[in-house]
C-alpha positions in Angstrom: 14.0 -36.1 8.0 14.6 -39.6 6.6 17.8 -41.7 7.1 19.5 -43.1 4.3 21.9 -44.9 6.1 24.5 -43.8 3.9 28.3 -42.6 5.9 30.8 -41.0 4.3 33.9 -39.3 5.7 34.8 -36.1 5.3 37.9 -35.8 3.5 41.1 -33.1 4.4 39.4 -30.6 2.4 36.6 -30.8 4.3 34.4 -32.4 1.6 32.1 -35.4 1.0 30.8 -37.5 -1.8 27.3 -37.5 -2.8 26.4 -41.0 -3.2 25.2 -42.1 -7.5 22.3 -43.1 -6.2 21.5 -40.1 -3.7 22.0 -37.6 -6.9 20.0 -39.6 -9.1 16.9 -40.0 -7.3 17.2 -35.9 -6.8 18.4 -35.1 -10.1 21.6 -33.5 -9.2 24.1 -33.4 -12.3 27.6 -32.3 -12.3 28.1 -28.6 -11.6 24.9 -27.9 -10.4 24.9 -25.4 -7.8 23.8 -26.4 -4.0 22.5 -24.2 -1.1 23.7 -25.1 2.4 21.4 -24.4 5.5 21.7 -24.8 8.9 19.0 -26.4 11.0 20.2 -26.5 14.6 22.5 -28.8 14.7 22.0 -30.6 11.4 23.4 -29.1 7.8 21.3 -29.4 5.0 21.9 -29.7 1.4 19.5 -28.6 -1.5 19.7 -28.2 -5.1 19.6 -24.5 -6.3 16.7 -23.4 -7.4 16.8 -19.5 -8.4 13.6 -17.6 -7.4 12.5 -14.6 -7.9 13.5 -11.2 -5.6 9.4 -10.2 -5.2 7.5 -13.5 -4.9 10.4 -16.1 -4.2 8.5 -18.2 -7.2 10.4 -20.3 -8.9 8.9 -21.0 -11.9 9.7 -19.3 -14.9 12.1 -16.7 -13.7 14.3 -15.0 -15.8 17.6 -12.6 -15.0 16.6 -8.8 -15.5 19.7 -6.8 -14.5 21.2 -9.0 -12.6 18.3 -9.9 -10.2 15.8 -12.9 -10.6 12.5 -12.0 -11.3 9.5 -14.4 -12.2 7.3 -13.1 -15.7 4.3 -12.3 -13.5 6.3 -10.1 -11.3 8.0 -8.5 -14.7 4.7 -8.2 -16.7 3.5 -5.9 -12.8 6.3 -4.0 -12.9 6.2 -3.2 -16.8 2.7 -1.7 -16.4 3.9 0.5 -13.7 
């Protein structure tokens, strides 16, 4: 893991600021979603990616009822 050597408090809510530069260089926009793990002791932050249910591939995946499911994994379960 790599230091930025950025602080920030965490404020009575329990929240922090994401630096301007931090979500620039990852592309993070306003309202994107974020998933939170834990590591041991450390929390980590990542943007949202949705992947799909069979594969966990995330590129083009599309919503069929409800679940995310990438077009190969769609196009094996159509010829079922």
């Amino acid at each position: 893991m790599k230091s930025t050597g950025i602080v920030r408090k965490v404020d009575e809510l329990g929240r922090i600021v994401l630096p301007i530069e931090l979500r620039r260089t990852l592309d993070i926009e306003e309202k994107d979603s974020m998933e939170i793990y834990v590591d041991g002791s450390s929390i980590v932050l990542r943007k949202y990616q949705p992947s799909c249910v069979f594969c966990d591939d995330a590129a083009d995946v599309v919503s069929f009822k409800g679940k995310m499911v990438c077009k190969n994994c769609l196009k094996a379960l159509v010829e079922l």
